[in-house]
KELO-47734 format. One record per residue: x, y, z of N, C-alpha, C, O in turn; residue in one letter. Coordinates in steps of 0.001 Angstrom, whole numbers, plus 524288, in hexadecimal, padded with zeros to 5 digits. Layout:
REM residues N
XYZXYZXYZXYZA;...
This chain:
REM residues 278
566879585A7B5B456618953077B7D9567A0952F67BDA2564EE9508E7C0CEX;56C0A955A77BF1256DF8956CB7C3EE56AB4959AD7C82056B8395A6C7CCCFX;5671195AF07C52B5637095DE67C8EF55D8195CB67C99F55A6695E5A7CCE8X;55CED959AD7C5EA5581E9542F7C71A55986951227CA475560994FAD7CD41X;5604994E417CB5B560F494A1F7CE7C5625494F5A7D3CA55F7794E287D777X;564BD9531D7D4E25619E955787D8D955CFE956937DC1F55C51956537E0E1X;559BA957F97D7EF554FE957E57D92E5520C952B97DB2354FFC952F17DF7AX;551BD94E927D88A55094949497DA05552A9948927DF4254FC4947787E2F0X;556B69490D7DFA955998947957E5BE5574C94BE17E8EF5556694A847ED22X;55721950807E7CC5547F953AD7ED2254E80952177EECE54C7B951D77F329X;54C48951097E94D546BB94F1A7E9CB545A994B2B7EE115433194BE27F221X;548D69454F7EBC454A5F941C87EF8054A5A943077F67254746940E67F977X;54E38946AA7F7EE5508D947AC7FADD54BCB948BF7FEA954A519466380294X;5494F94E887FB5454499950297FE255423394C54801455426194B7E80600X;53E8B948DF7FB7153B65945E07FD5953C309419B800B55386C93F1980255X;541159406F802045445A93C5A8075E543E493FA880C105441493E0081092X;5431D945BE80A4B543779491F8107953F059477A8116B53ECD94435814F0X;539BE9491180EAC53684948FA80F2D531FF94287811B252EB0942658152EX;5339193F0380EC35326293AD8810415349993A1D81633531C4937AF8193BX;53A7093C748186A53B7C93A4B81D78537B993D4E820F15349393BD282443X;5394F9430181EC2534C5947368220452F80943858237252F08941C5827E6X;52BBC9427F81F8D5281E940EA820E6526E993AE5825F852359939C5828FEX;52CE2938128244952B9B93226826A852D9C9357782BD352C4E9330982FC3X;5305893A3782D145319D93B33831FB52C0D93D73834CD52AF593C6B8395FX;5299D93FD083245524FA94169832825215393E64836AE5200E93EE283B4AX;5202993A4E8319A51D8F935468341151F25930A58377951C4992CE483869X;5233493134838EF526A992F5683D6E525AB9325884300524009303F846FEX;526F6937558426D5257D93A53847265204993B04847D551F5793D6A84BE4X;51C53939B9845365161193AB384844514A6937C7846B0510A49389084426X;516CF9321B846EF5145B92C1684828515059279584A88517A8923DA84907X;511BC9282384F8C5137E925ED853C05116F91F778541B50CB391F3585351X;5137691B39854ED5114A91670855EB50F3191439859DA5115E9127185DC1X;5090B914628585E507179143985D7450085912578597B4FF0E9134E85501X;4FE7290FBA85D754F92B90B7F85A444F2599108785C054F0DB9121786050X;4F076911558578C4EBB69120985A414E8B490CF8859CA4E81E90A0A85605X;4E66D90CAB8601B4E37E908C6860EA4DE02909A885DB54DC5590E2485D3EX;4DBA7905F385BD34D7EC906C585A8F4D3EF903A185DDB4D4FB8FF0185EA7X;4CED7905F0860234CC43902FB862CA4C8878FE20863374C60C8FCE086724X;4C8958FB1585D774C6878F71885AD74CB988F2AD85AE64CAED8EE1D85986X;4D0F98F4DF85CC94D5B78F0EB85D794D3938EE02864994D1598F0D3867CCX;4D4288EB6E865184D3A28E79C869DD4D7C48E79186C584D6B98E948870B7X;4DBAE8E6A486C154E1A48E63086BED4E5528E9B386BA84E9F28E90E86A84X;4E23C8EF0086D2E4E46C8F41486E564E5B68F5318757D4E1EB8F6938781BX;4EB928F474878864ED3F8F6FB87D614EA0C8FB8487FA74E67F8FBC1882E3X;4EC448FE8687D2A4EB049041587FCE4E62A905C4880F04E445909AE87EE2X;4E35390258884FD4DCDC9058D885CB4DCDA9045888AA04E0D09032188D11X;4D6F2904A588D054D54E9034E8906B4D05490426890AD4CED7908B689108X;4CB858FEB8890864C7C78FCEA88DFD4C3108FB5D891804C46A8F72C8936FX;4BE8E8FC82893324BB608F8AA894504B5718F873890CF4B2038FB7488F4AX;4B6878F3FA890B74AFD98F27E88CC24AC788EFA988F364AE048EC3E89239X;4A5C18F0CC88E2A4A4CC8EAB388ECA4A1E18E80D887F449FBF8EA1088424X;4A3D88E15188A034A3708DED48845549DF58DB3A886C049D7F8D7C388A0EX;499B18DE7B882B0493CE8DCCE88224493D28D48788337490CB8D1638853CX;498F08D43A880874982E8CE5687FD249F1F8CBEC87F584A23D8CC6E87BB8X;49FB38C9658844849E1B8C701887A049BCC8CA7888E9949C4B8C8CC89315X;499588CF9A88C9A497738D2FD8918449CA08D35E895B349C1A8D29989A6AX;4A03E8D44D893E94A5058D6A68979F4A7F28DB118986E4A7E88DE07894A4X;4A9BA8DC1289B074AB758E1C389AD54B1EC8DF1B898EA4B3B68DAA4898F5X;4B4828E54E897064B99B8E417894294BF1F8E72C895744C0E48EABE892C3X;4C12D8E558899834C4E58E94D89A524CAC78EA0D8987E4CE268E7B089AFAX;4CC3A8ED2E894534D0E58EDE58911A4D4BC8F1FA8937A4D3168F67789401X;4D9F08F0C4895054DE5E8F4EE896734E2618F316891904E2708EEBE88F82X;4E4858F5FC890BD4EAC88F53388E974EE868F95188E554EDFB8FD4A890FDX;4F22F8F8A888B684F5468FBD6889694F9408FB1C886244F9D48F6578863FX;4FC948FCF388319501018FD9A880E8503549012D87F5E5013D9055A88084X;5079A9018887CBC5098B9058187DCE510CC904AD87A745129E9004C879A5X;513B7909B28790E51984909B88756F51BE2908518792B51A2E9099687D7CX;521899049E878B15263B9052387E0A52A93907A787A9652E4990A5987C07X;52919905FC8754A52F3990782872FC52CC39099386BBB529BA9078D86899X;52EFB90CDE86BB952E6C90F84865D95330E910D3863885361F9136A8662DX;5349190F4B85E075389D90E8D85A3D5368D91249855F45333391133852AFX;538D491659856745362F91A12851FE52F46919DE8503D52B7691AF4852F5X;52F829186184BB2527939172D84BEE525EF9139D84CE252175912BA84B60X;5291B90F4885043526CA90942853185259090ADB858655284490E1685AB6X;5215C9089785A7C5210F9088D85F3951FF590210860C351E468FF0185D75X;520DB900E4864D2521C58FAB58683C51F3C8FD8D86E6D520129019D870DDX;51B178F7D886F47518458F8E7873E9515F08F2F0875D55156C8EE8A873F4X;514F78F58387A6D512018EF3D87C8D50C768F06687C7F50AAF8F36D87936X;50A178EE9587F50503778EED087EC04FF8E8E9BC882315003B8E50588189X;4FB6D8EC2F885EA4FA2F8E7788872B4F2FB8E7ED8889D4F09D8EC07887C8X;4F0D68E40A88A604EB2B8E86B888E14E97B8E27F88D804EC5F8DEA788D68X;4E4A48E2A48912C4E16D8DE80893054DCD28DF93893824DB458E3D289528X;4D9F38DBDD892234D33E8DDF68919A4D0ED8D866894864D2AE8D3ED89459X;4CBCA8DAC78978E4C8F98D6B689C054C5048D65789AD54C3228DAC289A99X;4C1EB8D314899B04BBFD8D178899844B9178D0E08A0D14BA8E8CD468A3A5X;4B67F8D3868A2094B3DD8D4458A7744AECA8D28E8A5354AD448D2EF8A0AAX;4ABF88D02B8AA274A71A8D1BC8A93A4A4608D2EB8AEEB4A6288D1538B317X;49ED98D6978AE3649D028D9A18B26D498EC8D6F08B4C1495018D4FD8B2C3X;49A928D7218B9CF494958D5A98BEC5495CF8D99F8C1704999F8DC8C8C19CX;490728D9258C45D48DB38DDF68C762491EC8DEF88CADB496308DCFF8C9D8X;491458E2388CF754965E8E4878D3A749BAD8E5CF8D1DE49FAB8E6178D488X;49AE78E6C58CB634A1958E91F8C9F04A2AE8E50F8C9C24A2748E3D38CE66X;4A3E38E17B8C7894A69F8DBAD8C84B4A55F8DAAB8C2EA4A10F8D9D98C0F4X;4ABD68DAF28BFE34AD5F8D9ED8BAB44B0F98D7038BB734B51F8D93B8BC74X;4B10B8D0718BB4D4B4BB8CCB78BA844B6568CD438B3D54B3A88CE3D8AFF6X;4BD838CBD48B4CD4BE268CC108B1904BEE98C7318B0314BF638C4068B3C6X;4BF338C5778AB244BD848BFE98A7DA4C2F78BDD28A4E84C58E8B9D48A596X;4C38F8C2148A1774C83A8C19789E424CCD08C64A89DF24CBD68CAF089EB2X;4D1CF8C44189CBF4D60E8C93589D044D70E8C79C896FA4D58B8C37C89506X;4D9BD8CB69894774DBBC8C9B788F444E21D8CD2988E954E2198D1BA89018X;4E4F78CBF388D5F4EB468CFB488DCE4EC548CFB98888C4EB768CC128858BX;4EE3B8D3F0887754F0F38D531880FB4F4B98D8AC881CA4F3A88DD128836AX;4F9B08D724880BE4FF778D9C788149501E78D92087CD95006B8D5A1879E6X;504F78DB7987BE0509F98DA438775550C6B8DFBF8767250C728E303879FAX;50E9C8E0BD871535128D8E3AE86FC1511C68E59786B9E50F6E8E26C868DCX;512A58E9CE86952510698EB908650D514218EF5D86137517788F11B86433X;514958F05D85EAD519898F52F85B1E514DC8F7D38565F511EA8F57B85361X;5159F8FD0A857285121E90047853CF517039044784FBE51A359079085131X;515B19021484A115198890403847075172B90703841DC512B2905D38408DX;51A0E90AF783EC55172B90BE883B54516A2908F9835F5519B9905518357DX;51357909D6831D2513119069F82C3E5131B90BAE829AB50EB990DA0829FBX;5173B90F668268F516A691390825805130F9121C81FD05128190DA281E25X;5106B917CD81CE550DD5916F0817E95111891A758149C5118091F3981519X;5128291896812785179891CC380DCD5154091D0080B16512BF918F380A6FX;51431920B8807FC511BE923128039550C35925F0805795086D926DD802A7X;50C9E926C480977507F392AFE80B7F509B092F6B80AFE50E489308D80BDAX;506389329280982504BF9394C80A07508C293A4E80DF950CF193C2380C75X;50806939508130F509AD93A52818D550AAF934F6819F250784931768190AX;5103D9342781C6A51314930C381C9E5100692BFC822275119292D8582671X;50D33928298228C509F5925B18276350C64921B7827455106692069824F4X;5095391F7482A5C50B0F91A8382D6D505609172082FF650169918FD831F2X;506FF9110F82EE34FFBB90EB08311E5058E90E9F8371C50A4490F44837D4X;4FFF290D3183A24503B290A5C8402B500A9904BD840114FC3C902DD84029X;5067D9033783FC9506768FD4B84130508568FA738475250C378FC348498EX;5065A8F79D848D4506E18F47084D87508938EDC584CC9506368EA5684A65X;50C328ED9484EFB50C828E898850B950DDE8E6BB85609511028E84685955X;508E68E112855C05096E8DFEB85C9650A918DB1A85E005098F8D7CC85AA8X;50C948D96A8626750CBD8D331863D550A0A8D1DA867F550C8D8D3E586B83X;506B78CFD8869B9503328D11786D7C501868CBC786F37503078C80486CA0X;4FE718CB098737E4FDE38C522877814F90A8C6B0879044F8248CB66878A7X;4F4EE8C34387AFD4F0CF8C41F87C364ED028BFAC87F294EB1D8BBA887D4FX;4ECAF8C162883434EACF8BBF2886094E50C8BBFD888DC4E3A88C08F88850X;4E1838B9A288B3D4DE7D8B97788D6E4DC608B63E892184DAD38B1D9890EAX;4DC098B7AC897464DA5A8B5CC89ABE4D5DC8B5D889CDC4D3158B93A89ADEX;4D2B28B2278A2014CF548B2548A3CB4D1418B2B98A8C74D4A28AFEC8AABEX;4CE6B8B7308AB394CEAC8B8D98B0294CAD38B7D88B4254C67F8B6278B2E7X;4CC1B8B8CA8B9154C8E18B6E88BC1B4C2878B82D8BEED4BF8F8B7378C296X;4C3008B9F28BBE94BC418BBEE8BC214BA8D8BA028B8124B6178BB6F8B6FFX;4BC418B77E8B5904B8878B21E8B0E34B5648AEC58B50D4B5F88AE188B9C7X;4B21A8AD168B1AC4AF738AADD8B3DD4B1198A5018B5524B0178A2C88B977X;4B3DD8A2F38B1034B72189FEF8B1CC4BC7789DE98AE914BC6F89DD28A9C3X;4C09D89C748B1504C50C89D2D8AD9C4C83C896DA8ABF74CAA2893B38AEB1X;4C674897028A4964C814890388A3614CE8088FBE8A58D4D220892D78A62BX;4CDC688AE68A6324D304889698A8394D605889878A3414D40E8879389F52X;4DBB288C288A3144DF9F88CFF89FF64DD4889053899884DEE78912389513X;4D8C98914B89CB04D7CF8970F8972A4D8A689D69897084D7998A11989421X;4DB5589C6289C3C4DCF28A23889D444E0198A5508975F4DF388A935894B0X;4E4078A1068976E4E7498A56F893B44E9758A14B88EE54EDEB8A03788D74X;4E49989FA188D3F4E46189CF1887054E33689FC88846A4E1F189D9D88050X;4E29B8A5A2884194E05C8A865880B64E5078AB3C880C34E5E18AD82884EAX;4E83C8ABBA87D5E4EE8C8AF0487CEF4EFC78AED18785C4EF8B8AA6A8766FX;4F15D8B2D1875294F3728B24786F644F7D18B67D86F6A4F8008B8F687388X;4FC7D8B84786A954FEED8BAAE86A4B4FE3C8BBC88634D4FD048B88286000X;4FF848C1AE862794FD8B8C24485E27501F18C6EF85B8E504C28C8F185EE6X;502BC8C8C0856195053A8CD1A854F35014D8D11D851204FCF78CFCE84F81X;502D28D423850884FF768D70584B9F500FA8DC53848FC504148DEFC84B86X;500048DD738464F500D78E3C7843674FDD28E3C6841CE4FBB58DFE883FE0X;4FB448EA9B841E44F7808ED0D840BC4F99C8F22F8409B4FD698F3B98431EX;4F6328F55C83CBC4F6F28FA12839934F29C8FEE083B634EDDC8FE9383AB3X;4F476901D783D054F168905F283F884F029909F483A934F3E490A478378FX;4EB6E90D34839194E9E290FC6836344E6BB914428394D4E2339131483A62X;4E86C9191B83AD94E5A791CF283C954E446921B783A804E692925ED83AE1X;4DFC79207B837F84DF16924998356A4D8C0928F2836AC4D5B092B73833F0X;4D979927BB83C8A4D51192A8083F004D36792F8C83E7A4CF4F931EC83F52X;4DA999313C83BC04D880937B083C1A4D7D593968836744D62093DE68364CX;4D8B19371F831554D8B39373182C3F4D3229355582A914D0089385B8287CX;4D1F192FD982BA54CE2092CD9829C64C9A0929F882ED14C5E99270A82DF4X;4CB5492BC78337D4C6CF929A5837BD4C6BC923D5837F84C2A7921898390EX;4CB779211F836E84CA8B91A73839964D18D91AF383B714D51A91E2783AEBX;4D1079177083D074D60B9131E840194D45290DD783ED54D00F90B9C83ED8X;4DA1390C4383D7D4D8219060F83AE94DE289046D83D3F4E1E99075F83DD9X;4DDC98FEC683E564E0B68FC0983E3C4E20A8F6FF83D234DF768F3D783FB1X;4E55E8F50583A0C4E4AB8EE9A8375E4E98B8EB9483A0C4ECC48EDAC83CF0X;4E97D8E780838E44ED838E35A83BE94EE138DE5683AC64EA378DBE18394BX;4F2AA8DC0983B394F2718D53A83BD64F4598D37483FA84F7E48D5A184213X;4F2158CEAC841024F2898CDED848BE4F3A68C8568469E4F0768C5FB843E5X;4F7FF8C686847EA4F9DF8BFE8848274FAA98BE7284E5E4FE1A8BFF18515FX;4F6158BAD884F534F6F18B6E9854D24FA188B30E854DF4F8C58AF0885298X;4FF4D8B35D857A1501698B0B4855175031C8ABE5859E3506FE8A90F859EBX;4FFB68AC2085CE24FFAC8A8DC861954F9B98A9518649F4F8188AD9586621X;4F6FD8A4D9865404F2F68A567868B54F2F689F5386D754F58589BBF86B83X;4F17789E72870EC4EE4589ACF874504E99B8989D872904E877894CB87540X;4E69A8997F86F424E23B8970786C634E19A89A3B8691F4E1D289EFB869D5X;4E07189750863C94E0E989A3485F1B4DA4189B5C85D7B4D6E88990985AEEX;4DA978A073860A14D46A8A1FB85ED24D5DA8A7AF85AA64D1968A94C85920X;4D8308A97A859784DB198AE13855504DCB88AB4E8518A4DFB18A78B851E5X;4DAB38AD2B84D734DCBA8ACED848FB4E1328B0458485A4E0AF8B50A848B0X;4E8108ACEE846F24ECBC8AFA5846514EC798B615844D84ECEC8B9C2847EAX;4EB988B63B83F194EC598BACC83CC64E5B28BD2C83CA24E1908BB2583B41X;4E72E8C2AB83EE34E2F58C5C983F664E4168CD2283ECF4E7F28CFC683FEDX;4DF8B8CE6683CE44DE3D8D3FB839E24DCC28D70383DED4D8EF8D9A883CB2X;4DE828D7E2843314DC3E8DD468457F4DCBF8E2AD8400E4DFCA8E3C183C7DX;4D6C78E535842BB4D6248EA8C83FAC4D2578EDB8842004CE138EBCF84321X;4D39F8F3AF843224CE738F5B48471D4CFC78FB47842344D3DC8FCBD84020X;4CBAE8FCAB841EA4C8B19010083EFE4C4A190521842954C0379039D843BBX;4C67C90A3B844264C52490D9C848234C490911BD842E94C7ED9133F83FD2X;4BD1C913468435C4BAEF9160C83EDC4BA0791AD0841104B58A91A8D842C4X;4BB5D91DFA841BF4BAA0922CD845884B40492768843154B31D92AAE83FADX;4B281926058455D4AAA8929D4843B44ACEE92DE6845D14AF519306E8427EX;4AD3F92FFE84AEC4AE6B934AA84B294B353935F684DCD4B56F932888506DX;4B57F93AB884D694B99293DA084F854B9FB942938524D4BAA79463D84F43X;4B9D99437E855B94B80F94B6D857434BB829495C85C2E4BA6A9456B85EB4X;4C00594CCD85D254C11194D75861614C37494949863224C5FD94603860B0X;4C26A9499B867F54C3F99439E86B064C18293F77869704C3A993B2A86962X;4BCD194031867FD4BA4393C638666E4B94F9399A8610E4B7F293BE885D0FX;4BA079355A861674B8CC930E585DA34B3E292BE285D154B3A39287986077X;4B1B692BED85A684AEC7928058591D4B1BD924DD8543E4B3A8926E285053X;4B18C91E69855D34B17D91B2E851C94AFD3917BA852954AEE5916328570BX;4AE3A913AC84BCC4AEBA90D0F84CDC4B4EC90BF184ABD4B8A290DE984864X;4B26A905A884E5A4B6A5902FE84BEC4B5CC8FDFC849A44B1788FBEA8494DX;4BA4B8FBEE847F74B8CE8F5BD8455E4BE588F38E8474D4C27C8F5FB84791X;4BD388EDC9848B84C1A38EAC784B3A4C16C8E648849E64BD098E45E8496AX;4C5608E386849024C6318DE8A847B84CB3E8DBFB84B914CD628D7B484B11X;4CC218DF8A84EEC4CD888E043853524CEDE8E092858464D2F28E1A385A95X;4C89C8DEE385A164C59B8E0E785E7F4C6558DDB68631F4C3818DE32866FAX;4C9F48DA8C862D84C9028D717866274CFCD8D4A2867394D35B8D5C186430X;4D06A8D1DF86B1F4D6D48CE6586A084D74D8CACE867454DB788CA0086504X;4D2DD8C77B866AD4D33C8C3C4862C64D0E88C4E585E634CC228C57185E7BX;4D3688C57085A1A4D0448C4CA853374CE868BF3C852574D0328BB0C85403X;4CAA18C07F84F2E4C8948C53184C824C2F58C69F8505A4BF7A8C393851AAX;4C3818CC22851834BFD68CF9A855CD4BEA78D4BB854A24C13C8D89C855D3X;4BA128D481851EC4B7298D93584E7D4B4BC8DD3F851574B2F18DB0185533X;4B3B18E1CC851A04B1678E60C855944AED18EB9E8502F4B1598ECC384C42X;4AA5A8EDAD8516C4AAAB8F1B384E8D4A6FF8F5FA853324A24D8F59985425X;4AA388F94F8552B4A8868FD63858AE4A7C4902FA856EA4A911904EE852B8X;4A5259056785B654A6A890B5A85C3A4A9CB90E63860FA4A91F90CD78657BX;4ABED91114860524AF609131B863CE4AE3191989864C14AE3291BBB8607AX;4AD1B91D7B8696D4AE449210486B4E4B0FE9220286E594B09B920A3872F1X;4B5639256786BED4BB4C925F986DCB4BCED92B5286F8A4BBE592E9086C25X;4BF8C92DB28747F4BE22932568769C4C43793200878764C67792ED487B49X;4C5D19361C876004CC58936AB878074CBBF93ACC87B174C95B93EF487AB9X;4CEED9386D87ECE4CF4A93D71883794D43093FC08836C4D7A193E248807BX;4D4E4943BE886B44D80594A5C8873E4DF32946B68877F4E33A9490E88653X;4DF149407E8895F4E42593D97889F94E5E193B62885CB4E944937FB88588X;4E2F193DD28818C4E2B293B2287C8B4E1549333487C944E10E9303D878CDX;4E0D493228881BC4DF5692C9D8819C4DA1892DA4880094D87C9322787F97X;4D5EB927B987EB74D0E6928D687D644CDC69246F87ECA4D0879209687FA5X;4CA2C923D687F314C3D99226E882F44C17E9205D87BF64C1A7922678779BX;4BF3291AAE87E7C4BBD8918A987A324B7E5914E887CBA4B7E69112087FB3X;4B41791845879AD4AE88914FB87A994AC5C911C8875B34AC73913DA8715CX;4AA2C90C24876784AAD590A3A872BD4A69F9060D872F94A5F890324876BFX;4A43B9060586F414A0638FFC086D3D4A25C8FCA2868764A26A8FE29863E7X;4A3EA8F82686A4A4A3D38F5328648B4A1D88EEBD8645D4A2158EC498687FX;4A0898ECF08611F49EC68E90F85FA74A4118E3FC85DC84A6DF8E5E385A5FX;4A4D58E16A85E794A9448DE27860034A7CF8D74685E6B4A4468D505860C5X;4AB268D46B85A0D4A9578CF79858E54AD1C8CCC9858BD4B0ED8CF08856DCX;4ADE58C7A385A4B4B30E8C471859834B3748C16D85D264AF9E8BEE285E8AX;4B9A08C0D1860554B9E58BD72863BC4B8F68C0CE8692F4B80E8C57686865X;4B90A8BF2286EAB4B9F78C2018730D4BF1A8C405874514C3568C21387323X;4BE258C865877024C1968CBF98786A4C5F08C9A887D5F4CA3A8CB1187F06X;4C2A38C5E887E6F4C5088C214884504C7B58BE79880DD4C4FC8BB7387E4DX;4CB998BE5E880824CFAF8B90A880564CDA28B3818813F4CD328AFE587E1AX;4CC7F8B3BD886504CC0F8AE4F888764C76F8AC6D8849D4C6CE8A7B088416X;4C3CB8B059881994BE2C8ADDC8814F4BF478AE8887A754BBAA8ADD98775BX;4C5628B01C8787D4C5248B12C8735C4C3098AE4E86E554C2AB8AF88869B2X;4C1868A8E9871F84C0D98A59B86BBE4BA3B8A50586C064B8038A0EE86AD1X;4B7B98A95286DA44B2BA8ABB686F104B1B18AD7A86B254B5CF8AEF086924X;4AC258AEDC866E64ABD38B2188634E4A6498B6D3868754A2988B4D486ACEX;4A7C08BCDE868A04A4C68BF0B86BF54A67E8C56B8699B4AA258C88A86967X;4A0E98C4A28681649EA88CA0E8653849C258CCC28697A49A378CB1D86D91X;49CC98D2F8866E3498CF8D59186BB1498E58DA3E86DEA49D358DA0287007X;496EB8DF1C86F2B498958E4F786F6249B738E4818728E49CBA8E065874B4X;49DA48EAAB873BE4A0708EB9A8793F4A0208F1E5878F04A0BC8F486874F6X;49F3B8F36487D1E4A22B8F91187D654A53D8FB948809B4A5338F943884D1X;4A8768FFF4880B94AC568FF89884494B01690584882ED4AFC29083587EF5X;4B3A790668887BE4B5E590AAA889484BC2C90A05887824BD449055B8870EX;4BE3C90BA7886FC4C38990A3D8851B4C7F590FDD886AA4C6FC913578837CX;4CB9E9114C889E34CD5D913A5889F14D364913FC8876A4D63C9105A888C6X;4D5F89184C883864DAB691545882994DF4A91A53881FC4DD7C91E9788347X;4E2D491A5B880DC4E75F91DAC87E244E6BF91FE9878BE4E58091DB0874AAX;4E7A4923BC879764E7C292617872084ECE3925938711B4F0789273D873D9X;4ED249235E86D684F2F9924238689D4F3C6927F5866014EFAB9297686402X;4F72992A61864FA4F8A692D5B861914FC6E92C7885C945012B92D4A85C9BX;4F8EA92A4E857804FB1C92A13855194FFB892CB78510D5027892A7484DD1X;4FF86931D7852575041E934A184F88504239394D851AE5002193BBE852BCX;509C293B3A852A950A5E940108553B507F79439C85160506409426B84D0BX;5081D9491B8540B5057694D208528C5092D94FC484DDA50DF19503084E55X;50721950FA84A9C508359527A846B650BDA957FC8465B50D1F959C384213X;
């Protein structure tokens, strides 16, 4: 009997080494940090120009964000992104029309899965974020006191799924509560979700579609594209891209607009690295 309740306790014992072994495991080669997916709208880190078939403008996107402070597997960051609607006449002369600003704060944490084979984790995000829209002076003309009626503040979590190198998609789901606007053209509670289907893989190179529900700052803003994606020697990467795009406008000021309509466009951005090397 004395040596069954031995045995039981060493058994025990083991399998407590073993379980820490592993969560130490998966602690040290999992880093918090978001892959963007390129069907998200509301992604910092690029730098963008398109033109949009309809309303015929060109589209110019900078941002960024970025960690200030990390707590074991939390990371905390700011983030801020502005995109311009231009449009083109002859002699180089692109007035710009509209500015749009999106800033806030964000914390990327893990959701571990216990009872896996190999011990994972989804990545989750949460953000608090502000978002406004102006008309600039190369409009054609600017309503009195509609500059900056277009402003909302919003929170959300969403669940990152990367499984590009197992199964060939990236998916991501979410709930987005507005929980403050200037005119109530958003519906409160909303479902961002972008789905990146990867066709091919060789090398640097990638081909995919995507599907977005997404696509835009204001929901609900549907997109289903293709993407050719070319990572270069800085591990950053180059995207060329067509997609088809339905919902509200991408311009703030014009959001309570319904404006469907292609676009295609260049996108330059940062690679993430989702988990150290093995």
């Amino acid at each position: 009997m004395k040596k069954i309740v031995f045995l039981v306790i060493a058994v025990m014992i083991c399998a407590s080494s073993a379980t820490a072994q592993i969560e130490l495991t998966w602690k040290e080669r999992w880093i918090p940090v978001w892959q963007e997916l390129r069907g998200s709208f509301l992604e910092p880190n690029r730098f963008a120009t398109a033109f949009d078939f309809k309303p015929q403008w060109y589209r110019l996107e900078a941002g960024y964000g970025g960690e200030f402070a990390r707590i074991s597997t939390v990371a905390i960051g700011a983030e801020g992104l502005i995109w311009s609607g231009l449009k083109a006449f002859k002699d180089f002369r692109f007035p710009v029309q509209t500015a749009d600003y999106f800033f806030g704060a964000y914390t990327i944490f893990p959701l571990p899965l216990w009872g896996a084979e190999n011990l994972e984790a989804w990545r989750m995000r949460f953000r608090i974020s502000h978002i406004s829209s102006h008309f600039v002076d190369g409009a054609d003309s600017i309503p009195a006191n509609r500059s900056s009626e277009f402003s909302r503040e919003f929170v959300s979590l969403e669940a990152l799924f990367d499984q590009s190198e197992k199964h060939q998609f990236r998916l991501s789901l979410g709930l987005k509560f507005v929980f403050h606007q200037v005119q109530n053209i958003e519906q409160r509670f909303q479902f961002p979700g972008v789905l990146d289907f990867i066709i091919y893989n060789r090398d640097a190179n990638q081909l995919f579609a995507t599907l977005s529900s997404a696509a835009g700052p204001t929901l609900a803003n549907y997109s289903a594209g293709i993407t050719f994606r070319r990572t270069l020697e800085s591990k950053n990467f180059a995207d060329l891209y067509a997609e088809y795009h339905t919902g509200r406008s991408r311009y703030g000021v014009y959001s309570d607009m319904k404006q469907d309509g292609f676009e295609i466009g260049i996108r330059v951005a940062a690679a993430k690295e989702l988990e150290k090397e093995k």
